[in-house]
MARMARZA-441249 format. One record per atom (N, C-alpha, C): x, y, z; residue in one letter. Coordinates in pm, whole numbers, padded with zeros to 5 digits, always signed. Atoms other than C-alpha are relative to their C-alpha. Layout:
<nodes>
XYZa
...
</nodes>
This chain:
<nodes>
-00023-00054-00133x
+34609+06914+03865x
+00027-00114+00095x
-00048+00138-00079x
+34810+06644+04070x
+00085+00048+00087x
-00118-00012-00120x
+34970+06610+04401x
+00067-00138+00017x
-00070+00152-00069x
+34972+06211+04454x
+00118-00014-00094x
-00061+00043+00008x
+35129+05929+04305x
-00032-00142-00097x
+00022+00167+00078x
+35122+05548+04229x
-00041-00121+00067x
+00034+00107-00067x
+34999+05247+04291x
+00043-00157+00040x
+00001+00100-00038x
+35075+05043+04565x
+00172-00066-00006x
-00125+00004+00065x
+35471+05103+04498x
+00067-00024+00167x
-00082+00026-00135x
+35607+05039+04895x
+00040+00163+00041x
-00063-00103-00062x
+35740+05303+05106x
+00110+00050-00070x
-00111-00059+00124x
+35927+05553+04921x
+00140-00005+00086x
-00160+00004-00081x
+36324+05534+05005x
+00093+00087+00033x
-00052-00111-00014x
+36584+05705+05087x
+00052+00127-00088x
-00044-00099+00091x
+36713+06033+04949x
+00130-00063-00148x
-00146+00031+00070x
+37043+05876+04837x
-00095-00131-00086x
+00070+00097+00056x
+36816+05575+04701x
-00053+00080-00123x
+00055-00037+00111x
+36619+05817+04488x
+00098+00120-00101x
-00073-00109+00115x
+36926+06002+04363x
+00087-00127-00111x
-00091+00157+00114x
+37061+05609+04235x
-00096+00011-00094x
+00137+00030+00040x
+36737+05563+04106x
+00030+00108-00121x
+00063-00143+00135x
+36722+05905+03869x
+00119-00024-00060x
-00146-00012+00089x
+37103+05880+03764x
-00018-00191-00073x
-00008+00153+00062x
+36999+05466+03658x
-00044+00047-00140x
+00096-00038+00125x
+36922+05430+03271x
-00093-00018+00005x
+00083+00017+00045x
+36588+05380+03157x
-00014-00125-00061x
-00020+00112+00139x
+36538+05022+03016x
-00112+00040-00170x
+00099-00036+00147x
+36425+05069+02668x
-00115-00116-00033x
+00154+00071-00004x
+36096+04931+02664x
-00104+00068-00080x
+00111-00066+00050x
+35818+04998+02436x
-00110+00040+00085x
+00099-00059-00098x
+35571+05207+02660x
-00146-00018-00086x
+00146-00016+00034x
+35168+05174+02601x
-00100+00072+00079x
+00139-00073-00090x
+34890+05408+02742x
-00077-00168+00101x
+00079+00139-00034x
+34690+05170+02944x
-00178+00007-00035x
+00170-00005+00056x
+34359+05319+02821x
+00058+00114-00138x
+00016-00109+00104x
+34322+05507+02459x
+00042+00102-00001x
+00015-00197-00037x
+34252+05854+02585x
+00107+00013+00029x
-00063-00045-00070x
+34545+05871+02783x
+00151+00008-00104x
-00147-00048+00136x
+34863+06071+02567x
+00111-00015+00093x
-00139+00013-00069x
+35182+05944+02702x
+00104+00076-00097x
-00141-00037+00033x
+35382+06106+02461x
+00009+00171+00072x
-00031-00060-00087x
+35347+06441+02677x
+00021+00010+00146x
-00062+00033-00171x
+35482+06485+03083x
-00207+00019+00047x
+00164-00081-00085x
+35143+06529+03289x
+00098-00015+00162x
-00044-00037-00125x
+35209+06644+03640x
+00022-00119+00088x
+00022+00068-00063x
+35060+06372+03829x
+00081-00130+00001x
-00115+00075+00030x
+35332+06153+03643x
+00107-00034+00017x
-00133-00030-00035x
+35646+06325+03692x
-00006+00002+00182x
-00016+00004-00165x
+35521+06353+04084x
+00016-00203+00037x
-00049+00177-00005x
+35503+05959+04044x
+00145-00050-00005x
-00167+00042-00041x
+35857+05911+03965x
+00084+00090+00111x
-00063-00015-00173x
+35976+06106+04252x
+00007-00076+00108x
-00027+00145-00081x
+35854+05895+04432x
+00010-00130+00003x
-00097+00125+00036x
+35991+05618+04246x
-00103-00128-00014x
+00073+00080+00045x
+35651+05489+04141x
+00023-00040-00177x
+00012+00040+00097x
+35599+05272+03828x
-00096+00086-00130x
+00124-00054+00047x
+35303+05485+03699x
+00061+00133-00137x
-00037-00094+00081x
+35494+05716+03425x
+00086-00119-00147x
-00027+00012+00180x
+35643+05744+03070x
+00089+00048+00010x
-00163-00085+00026x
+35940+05881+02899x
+00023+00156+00029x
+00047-00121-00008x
+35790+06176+02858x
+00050+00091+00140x
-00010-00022-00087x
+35756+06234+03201x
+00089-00021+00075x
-00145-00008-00118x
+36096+06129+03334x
+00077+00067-00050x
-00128-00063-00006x
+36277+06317+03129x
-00049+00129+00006x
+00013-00152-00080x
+36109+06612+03220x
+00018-00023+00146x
-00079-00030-00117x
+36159+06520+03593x
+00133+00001-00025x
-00151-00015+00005x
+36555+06461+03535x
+00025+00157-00030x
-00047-00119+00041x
+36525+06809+03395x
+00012+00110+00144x
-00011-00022-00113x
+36377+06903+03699x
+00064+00018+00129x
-00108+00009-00119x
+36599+06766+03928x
+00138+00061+00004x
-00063-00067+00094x
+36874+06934+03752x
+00000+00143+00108x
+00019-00157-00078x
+36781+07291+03933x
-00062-00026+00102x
+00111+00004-00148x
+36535+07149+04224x
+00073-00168+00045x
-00052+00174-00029x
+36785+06765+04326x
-00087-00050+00153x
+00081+00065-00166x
+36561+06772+04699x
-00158+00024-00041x
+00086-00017+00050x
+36281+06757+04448x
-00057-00133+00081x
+00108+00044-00070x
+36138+06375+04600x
+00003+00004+00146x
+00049-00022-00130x
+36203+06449+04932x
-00092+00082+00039x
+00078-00056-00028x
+35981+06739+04909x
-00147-00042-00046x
+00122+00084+00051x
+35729+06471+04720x
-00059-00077+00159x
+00020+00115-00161x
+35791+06250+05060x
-00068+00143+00097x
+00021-00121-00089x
+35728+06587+05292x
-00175-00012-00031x
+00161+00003+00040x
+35355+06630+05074x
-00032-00094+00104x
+00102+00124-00027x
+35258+06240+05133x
+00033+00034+00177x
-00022+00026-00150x
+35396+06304+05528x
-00138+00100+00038x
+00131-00103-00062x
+35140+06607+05592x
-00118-00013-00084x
+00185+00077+00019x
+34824+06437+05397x
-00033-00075+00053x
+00088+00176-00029x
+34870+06105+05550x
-00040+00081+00156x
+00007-00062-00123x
+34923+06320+05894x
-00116+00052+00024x
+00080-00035+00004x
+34644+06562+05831x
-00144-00087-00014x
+00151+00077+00004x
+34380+06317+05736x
-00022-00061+00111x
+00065+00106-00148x
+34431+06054+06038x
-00009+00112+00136x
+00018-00139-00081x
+34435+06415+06247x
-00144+00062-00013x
+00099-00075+00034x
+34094+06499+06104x
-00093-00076+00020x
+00120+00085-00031x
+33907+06200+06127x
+00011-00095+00165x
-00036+00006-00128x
+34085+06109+06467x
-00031+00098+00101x
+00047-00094-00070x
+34063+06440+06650x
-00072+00087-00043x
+00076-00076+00066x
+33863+06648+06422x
-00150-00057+00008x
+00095+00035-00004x
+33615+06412+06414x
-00085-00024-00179x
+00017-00015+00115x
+33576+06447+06021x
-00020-00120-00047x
+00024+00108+00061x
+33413+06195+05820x
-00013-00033-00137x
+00015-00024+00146x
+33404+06325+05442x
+00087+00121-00058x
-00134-00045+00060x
+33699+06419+05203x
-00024-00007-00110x
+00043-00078+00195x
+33706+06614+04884x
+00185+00025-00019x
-00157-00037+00071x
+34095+06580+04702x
-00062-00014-00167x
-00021-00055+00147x
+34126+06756+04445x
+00128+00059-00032x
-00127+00031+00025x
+34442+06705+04239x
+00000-00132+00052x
-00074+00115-00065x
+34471+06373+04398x
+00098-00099-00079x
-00128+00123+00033x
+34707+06207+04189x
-00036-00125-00036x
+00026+00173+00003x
+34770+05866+04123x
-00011-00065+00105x
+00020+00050-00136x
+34703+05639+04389x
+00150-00032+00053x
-00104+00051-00028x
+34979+05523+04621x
-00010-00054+00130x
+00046+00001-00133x
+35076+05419+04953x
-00051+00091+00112x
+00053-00123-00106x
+34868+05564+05211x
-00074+00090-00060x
+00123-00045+00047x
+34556+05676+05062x
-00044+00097+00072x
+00071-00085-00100x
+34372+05932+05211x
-00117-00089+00035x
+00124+00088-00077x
+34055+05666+05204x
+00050-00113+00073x
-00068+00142-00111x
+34339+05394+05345x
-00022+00061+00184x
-00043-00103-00128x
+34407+05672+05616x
-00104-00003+00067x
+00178-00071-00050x
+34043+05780+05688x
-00093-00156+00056x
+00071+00084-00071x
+33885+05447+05699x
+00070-00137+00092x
-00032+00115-00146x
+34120+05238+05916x
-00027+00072+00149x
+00025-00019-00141x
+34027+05441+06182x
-00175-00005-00012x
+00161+00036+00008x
+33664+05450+06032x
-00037-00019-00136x
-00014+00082+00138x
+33542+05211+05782x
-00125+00090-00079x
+00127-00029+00055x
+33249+05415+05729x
+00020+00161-00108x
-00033-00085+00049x
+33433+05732+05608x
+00035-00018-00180x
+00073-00043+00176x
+33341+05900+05266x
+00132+00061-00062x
-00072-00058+00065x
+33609+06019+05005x
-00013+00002-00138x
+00024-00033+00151x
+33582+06171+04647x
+00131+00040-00011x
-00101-00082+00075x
+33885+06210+04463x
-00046+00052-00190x
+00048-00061+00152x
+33911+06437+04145x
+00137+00015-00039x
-00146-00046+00097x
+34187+06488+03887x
-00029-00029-00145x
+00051-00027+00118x
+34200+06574+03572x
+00104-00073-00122x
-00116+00106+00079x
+34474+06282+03415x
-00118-00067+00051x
+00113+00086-00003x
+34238+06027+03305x
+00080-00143+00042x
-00105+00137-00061x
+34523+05760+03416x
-00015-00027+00119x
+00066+00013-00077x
+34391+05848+03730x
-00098-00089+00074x
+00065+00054-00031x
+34107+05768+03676x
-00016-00198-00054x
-00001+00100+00035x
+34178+05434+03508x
+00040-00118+00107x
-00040+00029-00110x
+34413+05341+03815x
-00104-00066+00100x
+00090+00028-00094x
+34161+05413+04075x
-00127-00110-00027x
+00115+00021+00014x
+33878+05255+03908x
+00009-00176+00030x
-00081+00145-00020x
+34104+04897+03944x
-00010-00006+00146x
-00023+00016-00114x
+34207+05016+04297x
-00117-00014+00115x
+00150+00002-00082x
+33830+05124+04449x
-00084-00104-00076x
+00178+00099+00020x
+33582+04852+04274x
-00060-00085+00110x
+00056+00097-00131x
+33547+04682+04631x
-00014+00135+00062x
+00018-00103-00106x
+33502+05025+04785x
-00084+00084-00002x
+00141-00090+00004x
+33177+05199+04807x
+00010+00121+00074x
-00012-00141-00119x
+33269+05464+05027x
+00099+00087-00028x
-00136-00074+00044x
+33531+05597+04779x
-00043+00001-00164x
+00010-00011+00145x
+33494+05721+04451x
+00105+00111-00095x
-00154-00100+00025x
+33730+05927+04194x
-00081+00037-00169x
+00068-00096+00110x
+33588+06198+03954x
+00093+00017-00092x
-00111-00082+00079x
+33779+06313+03626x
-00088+00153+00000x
-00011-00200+00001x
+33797+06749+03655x
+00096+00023+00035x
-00130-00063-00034x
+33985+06993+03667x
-00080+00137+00075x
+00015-00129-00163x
+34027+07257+03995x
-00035+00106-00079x
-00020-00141+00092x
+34018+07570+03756x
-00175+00037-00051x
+00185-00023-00015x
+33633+07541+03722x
-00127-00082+00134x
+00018+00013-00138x
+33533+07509+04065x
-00140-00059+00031x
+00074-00055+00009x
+33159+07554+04045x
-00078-00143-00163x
+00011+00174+00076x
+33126+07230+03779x
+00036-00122+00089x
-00036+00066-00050x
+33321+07058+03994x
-00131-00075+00150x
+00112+00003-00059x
+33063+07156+04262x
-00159-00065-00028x
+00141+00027+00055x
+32762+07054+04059x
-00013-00136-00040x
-00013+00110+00062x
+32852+06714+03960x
-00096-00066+00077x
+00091+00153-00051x
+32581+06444+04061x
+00021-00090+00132x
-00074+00111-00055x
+32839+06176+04150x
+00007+00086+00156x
-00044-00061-00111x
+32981+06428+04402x
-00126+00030+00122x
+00070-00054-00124x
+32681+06555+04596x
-00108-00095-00010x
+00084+00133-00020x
+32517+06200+04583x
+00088-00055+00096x
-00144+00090-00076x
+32901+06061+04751x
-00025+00058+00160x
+00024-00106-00153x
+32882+06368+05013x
-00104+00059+00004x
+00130-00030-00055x
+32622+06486+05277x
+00108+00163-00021x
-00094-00106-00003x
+32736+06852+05207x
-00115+00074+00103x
+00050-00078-00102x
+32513+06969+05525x
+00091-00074+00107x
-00098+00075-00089x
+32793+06774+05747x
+00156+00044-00030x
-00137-00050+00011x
+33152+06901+05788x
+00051-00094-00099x
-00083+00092+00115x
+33388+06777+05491x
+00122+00071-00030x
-00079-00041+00021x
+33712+06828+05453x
+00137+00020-00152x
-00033-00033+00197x
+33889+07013+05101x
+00170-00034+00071x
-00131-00027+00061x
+34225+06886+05018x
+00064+00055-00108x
-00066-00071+00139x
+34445+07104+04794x
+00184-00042+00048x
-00154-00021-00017x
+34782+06962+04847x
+00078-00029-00132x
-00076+00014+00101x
+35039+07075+04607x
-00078+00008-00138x
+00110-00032+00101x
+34801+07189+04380x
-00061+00094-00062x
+00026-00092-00029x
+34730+07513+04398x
+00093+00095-00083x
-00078-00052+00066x
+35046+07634+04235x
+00026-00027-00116x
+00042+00016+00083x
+34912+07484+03942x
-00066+00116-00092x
+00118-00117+00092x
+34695+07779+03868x
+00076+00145+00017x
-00073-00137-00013x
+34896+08081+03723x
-00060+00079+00054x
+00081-00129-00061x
+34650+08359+03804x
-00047-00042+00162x
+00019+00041-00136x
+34662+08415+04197x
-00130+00084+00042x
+00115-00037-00024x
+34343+08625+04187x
-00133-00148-00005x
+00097+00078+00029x
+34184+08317+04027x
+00000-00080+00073x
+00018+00093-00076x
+34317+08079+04247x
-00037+00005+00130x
+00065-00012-00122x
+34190+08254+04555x
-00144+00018-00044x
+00128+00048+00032x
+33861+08229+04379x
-00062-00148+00009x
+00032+00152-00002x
+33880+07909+04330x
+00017-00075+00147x
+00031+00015-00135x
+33943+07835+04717x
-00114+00076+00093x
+00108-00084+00005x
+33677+08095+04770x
-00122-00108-00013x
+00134+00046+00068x
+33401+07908+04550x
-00046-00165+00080x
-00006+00139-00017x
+33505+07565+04687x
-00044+00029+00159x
-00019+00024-00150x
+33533+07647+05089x
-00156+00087+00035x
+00116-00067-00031x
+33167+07877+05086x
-00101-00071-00084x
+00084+00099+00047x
+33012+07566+04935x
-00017-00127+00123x
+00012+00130-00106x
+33096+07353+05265x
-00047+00065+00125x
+00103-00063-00124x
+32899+07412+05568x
+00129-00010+00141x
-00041-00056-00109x
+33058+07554+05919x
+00052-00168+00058x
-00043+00167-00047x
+33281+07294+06069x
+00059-00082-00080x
-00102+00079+00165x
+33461+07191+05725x
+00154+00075+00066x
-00125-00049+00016x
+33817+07225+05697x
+00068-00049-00136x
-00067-00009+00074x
+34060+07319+05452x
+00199-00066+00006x
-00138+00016-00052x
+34436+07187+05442x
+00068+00002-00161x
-00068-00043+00129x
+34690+07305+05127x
+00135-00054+00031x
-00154+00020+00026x
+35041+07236+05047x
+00024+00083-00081x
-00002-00088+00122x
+35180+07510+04830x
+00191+00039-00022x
-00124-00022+00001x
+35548+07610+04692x
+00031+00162+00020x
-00070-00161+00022x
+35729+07906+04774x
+00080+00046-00084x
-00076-00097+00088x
+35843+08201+04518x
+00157+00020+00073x
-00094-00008-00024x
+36219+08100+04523x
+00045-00048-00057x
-00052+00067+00102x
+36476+08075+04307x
+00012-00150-00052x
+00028+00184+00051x
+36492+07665+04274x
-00122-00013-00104x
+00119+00040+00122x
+36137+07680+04203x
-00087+00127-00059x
+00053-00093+00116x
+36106+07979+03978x
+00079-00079-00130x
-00019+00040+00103x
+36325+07784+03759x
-00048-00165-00035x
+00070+00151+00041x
+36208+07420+03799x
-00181+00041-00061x
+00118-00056+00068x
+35849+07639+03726x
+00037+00018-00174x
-00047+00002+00151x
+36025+07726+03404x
-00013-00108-00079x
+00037+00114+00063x
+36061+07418+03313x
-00127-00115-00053x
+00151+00019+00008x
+35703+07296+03345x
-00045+00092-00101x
+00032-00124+00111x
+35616+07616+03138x
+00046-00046-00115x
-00016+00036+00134x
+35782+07498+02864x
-00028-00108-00070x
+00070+00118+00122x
+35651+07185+02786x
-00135+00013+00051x
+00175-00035+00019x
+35312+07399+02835x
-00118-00111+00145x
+00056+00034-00119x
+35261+07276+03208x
-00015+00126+00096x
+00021-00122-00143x
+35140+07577+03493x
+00103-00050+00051x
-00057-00010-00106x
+35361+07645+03771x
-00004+00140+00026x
-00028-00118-00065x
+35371+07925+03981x
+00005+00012+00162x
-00103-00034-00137x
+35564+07969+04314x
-00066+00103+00055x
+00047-00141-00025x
+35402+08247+04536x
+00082+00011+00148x
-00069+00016-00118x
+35527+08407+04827x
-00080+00015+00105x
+00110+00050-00104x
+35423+08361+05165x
-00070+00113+00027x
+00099-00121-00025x
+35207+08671+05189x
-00109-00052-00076x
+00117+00075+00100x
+35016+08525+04884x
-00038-00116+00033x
+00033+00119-00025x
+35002+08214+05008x
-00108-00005+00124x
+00059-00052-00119x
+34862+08320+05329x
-00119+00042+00000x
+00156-00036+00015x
+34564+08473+05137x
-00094-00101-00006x
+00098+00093+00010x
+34442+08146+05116x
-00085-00087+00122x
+00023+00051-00116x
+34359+08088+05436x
-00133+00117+00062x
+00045-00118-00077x
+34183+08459+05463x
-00176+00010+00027x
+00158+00033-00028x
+33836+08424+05639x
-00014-00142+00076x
+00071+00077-00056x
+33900+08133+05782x
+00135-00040+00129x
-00084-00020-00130x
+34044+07992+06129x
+00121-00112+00013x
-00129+00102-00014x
+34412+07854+06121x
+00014-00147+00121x
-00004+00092-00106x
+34438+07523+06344x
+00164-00059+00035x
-00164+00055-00005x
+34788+07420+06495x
+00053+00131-00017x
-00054-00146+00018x
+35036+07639+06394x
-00028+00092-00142x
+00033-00060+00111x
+34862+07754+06078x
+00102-00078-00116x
-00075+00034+00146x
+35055+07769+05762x
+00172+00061+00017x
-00179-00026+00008x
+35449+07746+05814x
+00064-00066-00073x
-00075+00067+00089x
+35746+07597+05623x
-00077-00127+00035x
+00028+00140+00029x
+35702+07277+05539x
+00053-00063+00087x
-00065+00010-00069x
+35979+07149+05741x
-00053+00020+00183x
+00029-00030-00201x
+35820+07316+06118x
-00117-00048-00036x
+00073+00017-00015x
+35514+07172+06001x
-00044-00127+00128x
-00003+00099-00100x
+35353+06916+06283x
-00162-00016+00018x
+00199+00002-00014x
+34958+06774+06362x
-00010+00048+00088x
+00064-00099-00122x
+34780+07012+06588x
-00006-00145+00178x
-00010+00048-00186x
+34794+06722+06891x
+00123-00068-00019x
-00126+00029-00044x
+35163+06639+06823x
+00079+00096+00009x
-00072-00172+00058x
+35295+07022+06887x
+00155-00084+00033x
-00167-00021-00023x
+35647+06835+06964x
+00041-00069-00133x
-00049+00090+00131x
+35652+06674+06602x
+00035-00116-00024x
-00011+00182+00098x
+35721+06340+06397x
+00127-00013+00065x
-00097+00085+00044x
+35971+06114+06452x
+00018-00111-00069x
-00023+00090+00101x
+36075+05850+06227x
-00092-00109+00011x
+00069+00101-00073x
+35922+05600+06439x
-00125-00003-00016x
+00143+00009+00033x
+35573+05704+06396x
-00030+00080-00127x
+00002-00084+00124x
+35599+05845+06054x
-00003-00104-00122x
-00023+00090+00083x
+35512+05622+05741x
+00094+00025-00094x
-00077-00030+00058x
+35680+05810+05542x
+00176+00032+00041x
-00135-00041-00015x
+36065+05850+05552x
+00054+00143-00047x
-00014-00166+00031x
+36203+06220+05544x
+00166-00006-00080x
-00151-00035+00031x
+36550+06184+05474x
+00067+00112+00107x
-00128-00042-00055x
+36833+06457+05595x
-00101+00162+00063x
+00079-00125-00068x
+36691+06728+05824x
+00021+00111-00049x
-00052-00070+00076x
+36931+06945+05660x
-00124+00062-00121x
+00040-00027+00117x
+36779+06930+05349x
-00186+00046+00014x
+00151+00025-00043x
+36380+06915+05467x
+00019+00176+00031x
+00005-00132-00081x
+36451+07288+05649x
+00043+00082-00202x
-00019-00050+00173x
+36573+07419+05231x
-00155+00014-00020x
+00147+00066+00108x
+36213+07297+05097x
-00050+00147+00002x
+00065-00081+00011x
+36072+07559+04940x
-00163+00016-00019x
+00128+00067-00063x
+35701+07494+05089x
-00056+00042+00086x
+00131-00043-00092x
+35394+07611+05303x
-00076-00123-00011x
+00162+00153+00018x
+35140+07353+05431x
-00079+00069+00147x
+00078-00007-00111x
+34863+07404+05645x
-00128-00059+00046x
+00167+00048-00024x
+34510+07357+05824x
-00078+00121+00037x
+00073-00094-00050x
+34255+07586+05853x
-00123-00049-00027x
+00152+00057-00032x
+33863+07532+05976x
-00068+00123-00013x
+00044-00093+00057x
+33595+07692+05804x
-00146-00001+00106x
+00160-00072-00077x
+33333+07907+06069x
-00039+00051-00046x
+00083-00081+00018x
+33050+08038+06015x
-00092+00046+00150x
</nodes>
C-alpha cells in the first residue's frame, strides 16, 4: 500500500522531462534486492510510483509495468507530482495552522523529497511521525534515512488490517493517542478493492484518534484512463480500484470537511491559501494546467469531532 517515492532524488521535472525519461532505454544492468526479503522480480506499487517520479528506487519489473501504464494513463507522473504537492501542502497546513503535532502515513512509500517528517519538523523539530507500508524496501530505505531521527519512525503493515496496525507497541509508544494526530491516506485507498471494506478501514482507523485529529486522502476517480491503467495492476495481481465521487465522498462521512472539502485534484488549495499555489511557492512543479484539470483525482481534509 504506497503513495510516496524515493530517496533524496531532487525535485521531480518537467512533464516533457519525464516523457524523455520513460521513452530512454533502460541500461542493462544486473539489478540486486538491497535486502534478502525484498522480491524484485515482481512490480510493487510503491516502486512503479517511484519511477514516475523519476526516482532511482525500482526494478525492471516495475518499469515495465509503469511503461505499460503510461501507455493508457501518459499524465500518469504529473498526477504522482499533484499527490507529493497536496501532502507536502497539507502537512505544513496542519502543523502550521492546525496546530498538529503527530502523523500516522500509511502507505507512505519510499522516502523522497519532502518528507512529511522534513515538512512537519522544520517548522517544529519536536513533531512526531510514524510511517507504515507494507514493501519491506521501505522499510530498509527509511531505516538508513531516520537513524539520526528519534521523532520519526517507519513500521512494516499493511492498511487492510487496521486494528493490528492499531495495536502495535512501536506505534502507541511513538504517539500520545489522547492528543490530536493526523491519518494520512494519500493515494492509497484505491488500493483496497472492496469499498465496504475500505470505509471500514477509515472507520476503524479515524474512531481510534481522539476529537481534534484530522484525516486527509488522495483517491482516483472511476474513469476510463484509470479503469484501464487499474487493469493493468490487476494483472500482474496488484489492487486497483477507481471509485466515483459519491463513493469517495463516503469517506469523509461523520466527519467535518476543512477548506473546500474533497474536490478534483486540480481545484484543490490549503484551507488559508483559498486563492491557490503558484509555482513560486510550490516545491513541487505541476507542469501544463491543461493537463492537471484531466487528472482523474479527489484529495481532501477533513477534522475528526467529537
Amino acid at each position: 500500500m504506497s503513495q510516496s517515492d524515493t530517496g533524496n532524488v531532487g525535485s521531480p521535472g518537467s512533464l516533457a522531462e519525464d516523457e524523455q525519461r520513460s521513452s530512454a532505454p533502460a541500461e542493462q544492468v544486473e539489478e540486486r534486492p538491497p535486502a534478502p526479503e525484498i522480491d524484485i522480480s515482481k512490480p510493487h506499487v510503491a516502486r512503479i510510483y517511484d519511477y514516475f517520479l523519476g526516482g532511482k528506487n525500482n526494478y525492471a519489473a516495475d518499469r515495465e509495468m509503469a511503461e505499460q501504464v503510461l501507455k493508457v494513463f501518459p499524465e500518469a507522473p504529473i498526477g504522482a507530482r499533484i499527490n507529493r504537492r497536496f501532502l507536502i501542502e497539507t502537512v505544513r497546513w496542519l502543523v502550521q495552522e492546525a496546530g498538529i503535532r503527530q502523523f500516522l502515513d500509511i502507505g507512505s512509500g519510499l522516502p523522497t523529497q519532502q518528507n512529511v517528517h522534513e515538512v512537519a519538523q522544520a517548522i517544529d523539530k519536536d513533531a512526531r511521525v510514524v510511517y507504515i507500508d507494507n514493501d519491506p524496501l521501505v522499510r530498509v530505505h527509511a531505516d538508513v534515512l531516520l537513524a539520526t531521527n528519534p521523532n520519526t519512525i517507519v513500521l512494516e503493515g499493511d492498511l487492510r488490517d487496521p486494528q493490528a496496525l492499531l495495536n502495535r507497541p512501536e506505534l502507541r509508544e511513538h504517539l500520545d493517542f489522547s492528543q490530536p494526530i493526523a491519518l494520512l491516506l494519500v493515494a492509497v485507498l484505491h488500493f483496497i478493492e472492496d469499498t465496504q471494506q475500505a470505509y471500514d478501514i477509515v472507520k476503524t482507523l479515524c474512531d481510534a484518534l481522539p476529537s481534534g485529529s484530522y484525516l486527509a486522502i488522495v483517491h482516483t476517480l472511476k474513469e476510463e484512463t484509470m479503469d484501464q491503467a487499474s487493469a493493468i495492476y490487476r494483472r500482474a495481481s496488484l489492487s486497483g480500484h477507481p471509485r466515483t465521487e459519491e463513493e469517495i465522498r463516503g469517506f469523509f462521512a461523520g466527519l467535518t470537511p476543512v477548506g473546500r472539502g474533497l474536490v478534483r485534484m486540480a481545484d484543490w488549495t490549503p484551507p488559508d491559501r483559498p486563492n491557490g499555489l503558484t509555482e513560486g511557492n510550490n516545491v513541487v512543479s505541476l507542469g501544463n494546467s491543461d493537463v492537471l484539470r484531466k487528472l482523474p483525482g479527489m484529495c481532501g481534509i477533513a477534522r475528526i469531532d467529537r
